[in-house]
NUTIKE-608383 format. One line per field, with one value per residue (C-alpha): residue in one letter; x, y, z. Coordinates in nm, 3 decimals, decimal comma, padded with zeros to 5 digits. Example, Ala and Ser with C-alpha at 12.3 -4.5 7.8 and 13.67 -1.06 7.14 Angstrom:
<pts>
r = A	S
xx = 01,230	01,367
yy = -00,450	-00,106
zz = 00,780	00,714
</pts>
This chain:
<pts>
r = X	X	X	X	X	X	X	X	X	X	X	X	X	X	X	X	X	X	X	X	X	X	X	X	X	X	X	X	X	X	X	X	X	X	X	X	X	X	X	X	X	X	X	X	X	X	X	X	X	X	X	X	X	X	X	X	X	X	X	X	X	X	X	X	X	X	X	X	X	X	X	X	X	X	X	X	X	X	X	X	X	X	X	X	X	X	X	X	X	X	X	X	X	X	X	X	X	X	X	X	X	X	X	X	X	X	X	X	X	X	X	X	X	X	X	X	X	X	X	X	X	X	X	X	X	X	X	X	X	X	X	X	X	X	X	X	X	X	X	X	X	X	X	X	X	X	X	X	X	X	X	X	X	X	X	X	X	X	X	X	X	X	X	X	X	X	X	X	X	X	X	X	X	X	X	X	X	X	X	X	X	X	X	X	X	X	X	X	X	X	X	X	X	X	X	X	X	X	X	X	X	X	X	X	X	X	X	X	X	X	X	X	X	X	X	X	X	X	X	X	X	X	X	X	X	X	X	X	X	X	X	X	X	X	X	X	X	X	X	X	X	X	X	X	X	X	X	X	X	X	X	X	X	X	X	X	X	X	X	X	X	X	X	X	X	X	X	X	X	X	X	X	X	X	X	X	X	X	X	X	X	X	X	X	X	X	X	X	X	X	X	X	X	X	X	X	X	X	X	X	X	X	X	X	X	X	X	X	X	X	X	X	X	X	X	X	X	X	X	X	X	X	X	X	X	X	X	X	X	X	X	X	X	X	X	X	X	X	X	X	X	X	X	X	X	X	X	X	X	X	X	X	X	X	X
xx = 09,578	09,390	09,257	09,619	09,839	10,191	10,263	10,336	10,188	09,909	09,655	09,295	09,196	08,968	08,665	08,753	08,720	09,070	09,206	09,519	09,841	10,075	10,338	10,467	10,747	10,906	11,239	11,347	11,671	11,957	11,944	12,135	12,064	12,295	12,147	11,810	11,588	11,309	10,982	10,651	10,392	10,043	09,936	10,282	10,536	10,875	11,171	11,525	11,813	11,980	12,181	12,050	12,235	12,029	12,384	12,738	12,740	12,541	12,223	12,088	11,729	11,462	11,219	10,917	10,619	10,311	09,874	09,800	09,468	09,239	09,140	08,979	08,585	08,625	08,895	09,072	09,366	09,520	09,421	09,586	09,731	09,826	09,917	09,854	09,799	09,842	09,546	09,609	09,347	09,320	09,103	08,982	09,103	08,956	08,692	08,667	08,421	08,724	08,547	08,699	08,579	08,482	08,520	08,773	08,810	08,995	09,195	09,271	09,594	09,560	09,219	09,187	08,860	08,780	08,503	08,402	08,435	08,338	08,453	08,621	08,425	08,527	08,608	08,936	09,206	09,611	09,668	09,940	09,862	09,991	09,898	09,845	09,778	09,484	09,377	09,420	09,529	09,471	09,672	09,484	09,431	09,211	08,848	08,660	09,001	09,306	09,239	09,432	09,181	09,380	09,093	09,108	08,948	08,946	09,049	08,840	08,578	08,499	08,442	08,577	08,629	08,852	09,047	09,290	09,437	09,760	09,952	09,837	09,655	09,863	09,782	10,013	10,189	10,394	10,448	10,647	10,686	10,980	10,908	10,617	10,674	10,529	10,661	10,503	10,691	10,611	10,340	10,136	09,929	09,728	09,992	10,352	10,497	10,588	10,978	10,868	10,895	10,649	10,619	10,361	10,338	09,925	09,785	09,680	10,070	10,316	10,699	10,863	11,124	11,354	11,337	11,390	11,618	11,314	10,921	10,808	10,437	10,401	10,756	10,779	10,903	11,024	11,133	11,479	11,724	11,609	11,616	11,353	11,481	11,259	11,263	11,176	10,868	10,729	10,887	10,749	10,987	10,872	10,964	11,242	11,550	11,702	11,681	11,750	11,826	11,632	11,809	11,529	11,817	11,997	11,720	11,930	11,854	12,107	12,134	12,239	12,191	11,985	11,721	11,817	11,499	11,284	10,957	10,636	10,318	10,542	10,489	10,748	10,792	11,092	11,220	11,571	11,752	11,644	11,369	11,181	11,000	10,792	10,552	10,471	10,463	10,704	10,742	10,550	10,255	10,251	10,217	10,547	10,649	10,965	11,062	11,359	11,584	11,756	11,986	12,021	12,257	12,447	12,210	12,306	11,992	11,950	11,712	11,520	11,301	10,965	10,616	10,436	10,201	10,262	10,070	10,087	09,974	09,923	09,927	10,186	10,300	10,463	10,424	10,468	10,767	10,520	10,532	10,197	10,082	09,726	09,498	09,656	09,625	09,713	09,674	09,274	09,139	09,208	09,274	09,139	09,445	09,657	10,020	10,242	10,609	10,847	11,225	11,243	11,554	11,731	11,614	11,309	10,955	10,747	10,572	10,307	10,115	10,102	09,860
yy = 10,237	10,096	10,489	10,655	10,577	10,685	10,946	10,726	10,381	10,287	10,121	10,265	10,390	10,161	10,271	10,441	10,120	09,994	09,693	09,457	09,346	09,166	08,960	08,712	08,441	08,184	08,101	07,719	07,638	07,802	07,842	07,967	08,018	07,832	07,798	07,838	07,535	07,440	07,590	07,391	07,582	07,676	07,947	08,002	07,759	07,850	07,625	07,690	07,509	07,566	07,447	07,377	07,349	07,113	06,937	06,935	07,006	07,183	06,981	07,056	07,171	07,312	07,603	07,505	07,715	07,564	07,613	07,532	07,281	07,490	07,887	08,156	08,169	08,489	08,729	08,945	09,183	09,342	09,114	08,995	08,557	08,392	07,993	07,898	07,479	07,357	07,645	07,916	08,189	08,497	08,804	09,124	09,302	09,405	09,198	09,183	09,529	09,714	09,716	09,615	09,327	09,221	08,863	08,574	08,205	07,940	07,699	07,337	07,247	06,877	06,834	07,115	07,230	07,609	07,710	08,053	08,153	08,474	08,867	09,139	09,437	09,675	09,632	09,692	09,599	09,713	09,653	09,422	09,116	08,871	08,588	08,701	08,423	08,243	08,574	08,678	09,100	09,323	09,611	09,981	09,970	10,127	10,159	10,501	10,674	10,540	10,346	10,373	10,041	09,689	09,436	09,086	08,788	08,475	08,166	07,916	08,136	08,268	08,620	08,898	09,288	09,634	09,549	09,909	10,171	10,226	10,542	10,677	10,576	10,298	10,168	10,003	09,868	09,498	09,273	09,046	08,883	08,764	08,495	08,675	09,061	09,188	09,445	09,655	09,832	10,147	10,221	10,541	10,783	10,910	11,200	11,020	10,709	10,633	10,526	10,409	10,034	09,968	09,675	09,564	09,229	09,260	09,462	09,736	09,884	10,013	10,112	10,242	10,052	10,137	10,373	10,324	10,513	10,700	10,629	10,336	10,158	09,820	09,707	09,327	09,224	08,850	08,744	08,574	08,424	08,687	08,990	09,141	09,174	09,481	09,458	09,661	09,921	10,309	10,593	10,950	10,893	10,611	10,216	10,153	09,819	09,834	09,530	09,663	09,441	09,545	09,481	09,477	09,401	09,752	09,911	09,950	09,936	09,865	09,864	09,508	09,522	09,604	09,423	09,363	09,670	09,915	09,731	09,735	09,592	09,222	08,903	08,766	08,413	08,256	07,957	07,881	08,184	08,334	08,522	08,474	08,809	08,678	08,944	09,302	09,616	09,824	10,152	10,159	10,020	09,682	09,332	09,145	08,777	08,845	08,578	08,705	08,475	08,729	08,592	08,710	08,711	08,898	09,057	08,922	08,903	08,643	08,614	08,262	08,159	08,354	08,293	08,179	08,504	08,851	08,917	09,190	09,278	08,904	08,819	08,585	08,390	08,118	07,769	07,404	07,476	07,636	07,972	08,092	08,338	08,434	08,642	08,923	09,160	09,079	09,373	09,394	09,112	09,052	08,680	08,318	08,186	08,020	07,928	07,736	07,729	07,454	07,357	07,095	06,832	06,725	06,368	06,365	06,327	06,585	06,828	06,858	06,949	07,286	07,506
zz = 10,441	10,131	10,060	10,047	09,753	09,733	09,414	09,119	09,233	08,976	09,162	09,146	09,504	09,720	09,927	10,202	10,422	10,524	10,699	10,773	10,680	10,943	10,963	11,233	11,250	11,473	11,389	11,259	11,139	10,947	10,522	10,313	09,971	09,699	09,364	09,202	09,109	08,884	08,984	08,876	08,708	08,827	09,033	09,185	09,313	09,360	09,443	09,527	09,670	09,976	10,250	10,568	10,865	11,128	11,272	11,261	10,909	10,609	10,469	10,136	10,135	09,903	09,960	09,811	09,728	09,664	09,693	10,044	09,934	10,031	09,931	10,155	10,146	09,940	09,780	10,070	10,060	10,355	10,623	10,955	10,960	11,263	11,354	11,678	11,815	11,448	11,308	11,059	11,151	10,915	11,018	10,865	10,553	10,203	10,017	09,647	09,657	09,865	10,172	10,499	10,680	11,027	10,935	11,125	11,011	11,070	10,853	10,961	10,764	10,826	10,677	10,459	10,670	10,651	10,922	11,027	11,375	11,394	11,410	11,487	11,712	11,413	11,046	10,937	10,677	10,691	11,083	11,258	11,484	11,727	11,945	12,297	12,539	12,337	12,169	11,858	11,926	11,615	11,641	11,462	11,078	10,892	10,820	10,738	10,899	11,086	11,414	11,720	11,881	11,985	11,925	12,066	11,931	12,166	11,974	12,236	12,342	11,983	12,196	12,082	12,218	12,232	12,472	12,458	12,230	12,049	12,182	11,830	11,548	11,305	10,996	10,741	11,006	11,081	11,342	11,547	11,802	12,026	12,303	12,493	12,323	12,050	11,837	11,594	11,348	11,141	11,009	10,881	11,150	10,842	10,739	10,732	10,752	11,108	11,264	11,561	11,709	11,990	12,204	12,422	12,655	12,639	12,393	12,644	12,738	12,541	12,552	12,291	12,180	11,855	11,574	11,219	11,009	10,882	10,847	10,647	10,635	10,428	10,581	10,555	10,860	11,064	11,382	11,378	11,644	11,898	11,668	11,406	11,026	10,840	10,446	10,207	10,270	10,191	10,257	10,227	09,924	09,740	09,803	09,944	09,920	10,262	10,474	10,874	11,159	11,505	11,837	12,093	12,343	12,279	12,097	11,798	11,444	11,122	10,782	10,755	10,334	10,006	09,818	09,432	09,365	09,608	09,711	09,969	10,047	10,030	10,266	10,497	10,718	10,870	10,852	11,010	11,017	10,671	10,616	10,264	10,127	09,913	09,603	09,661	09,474	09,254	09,223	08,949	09,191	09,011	09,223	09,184	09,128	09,291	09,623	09,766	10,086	10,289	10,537	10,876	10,973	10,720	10,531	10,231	09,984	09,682	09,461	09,392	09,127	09,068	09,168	08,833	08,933	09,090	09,465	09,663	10,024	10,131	10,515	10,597	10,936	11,014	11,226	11,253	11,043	10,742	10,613	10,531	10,247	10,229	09,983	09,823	09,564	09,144	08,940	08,904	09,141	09,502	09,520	09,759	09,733	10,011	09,998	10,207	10,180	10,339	10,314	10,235	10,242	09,899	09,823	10,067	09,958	09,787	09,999	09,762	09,401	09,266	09,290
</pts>
């Protein structure tokens, strides 16, 4: 939650208004990081080489990081992205003041278009979310204290309502979602970070489904292949470096490896069977530059060239084969920007400018 900081992170407190951070992913094709690449300058693009296996054998390909082509309406941390039917819609989180917002727009990727739709029933920033059905669920955050209230925002109706409650309140929690389930992980009930994985079919039930090896809130967290990969996080200790592999078959969760340093509050999409962790914070508190491709399959974690400049606590999601990064924090100024990320094969066409 925006108010709460972890002993030794740096950041000046925000107003006791918080609101989300989620992260959901649909699985593409496999990559596997070989060597680094060039990255062109601006406001972030990163590029790195790998091999991508579409066919009976490997297939260079380049992650590319680049601005989207069009910026939020204003600066927002800690909110909730989703793609659904070719739309990137982004809802809630922390304006430029600190204050946690109600707000929900939409982002048309093939013509730039940004329009707003509407709201949320309650302001909040630092919760998880998911596409139910044709809603838009937004699972607790924060606002004046920790929420335990699943809103739903209809994408075609524009209507929006509490549709249930969370079997406690959760903030600083992720998501993800596997065919119709979603799955939140972690999170922080306003005292500790939280273990638990819950899942839920319709934002009003919910089973408990895994544990983690201990409490984290800010994990980074992707759907892969039919399992969940966790990176990264806060402990009641600090940041943390694991990367864990959740089973939602057995309910079982591994270490599957380490990041090169400790980090939370970073974005994560998938694309094939790697999962890209992309900013974040230190544990000096400090937004990051770092973009990380973590495969899952082994666990195996490499890093790839740099964002030209740090961001922390960015939404991310995935669709249409596009990983999505949006808003964010950089030291003093919570930013508009919007990045996609594609791979992209060797010798193909440029998938766009810089930022």
């Amino acid at each position: 939650m925006g108010v709460h900081r972890t002993p030794g992170q740096r950041r000046p407190a925000l107003k006791p208004r918080p609101g989300p951070s989620a992260i959901r992913v649909v699985p593409l094709a496999v990559a596997t990081l070989i060597l680094s690449a060039a990255c062109t300058g601006g406001g972030g693009p990163s590029a790195s080489r790998t091999t991508h296996t579409v066919g009976p054998g490997p297939v260079r390909s380049t992650l590319r990081i680049q601005a989207a082509g069009f910026v939020l309406p204003a600066p927002v941390q800690r909110a909730v992205a989703v793609s659904w039917n070719g739309v990137l819609y982004v809802a809630g989180g922390l304006d430029a003041a600190g204050s946690s917002v109600t707000a929900v727009s939409a982002f048309d990727p093939a013509t730039g278009r940004v329009t707003s739709i509407g709201s949320l029933p309650q302001a909040v920033h630092d919760a998880a979310a998911a596409v139910i059905g044709r809603r838009l669920v937004v699972f607790g955050g924060g606002a004046s204290q920790v929420s335990d209230a699943v809103q739903a925002f209809d994408l075609l109706r524009r209507t929006s309502g509490v549709i249930g409650r969370l079997p406690a309140p959760l903030a600083d929690v992720a998501a993800a979602s596997i065919g119709a389930t979603v799955y939140l992980v972690g999170g922080y009930d306003g005292r500790t970070p939280q273990a638990a994985i819950w899942s839920t079919t319709d934002g009003v039930r919910f089973r408990r489904s895994g544990t983690l090896p201990e409490g984290l809130r800010y994990a980074a967290v992707a759907a892969v292949g039919g399992s969940i990969i966790v990176a990264g996080g806060v402990s009641a200790r600090g940041p943390v470096s694991t990367v864990l592999r959740f089973d939602p078959g057995t309910g079982k969760v591994s270490v599957i490896g380490r990041l090169d340093a400790p980090v939370g509050h970073a974005a994560a999409f998938a694309l094939g069977q790697d999962v890209y962790l992309v900013g974040g914070e230190d544990a000096a508190g400090r937004a990051v530059r770092s973009v990380t491709d973590i495969d899952a399959a082994t666990g195996t974690s490499r890093a790839l060239r740099p964002l030209a400049r740090p961001v922390s606590d960015a939404a991310a999601t995935t669709g249409d084969a596009i990983g999505w990064i949006v808003g964010g924090w950089r030291g003093a100024a919570t930013v508009t920007q919007i990045l996609r990320a594609t791979l992209q094969p060797v010798g193909g066409p440029p998938t766009g400018g810089g930022p």
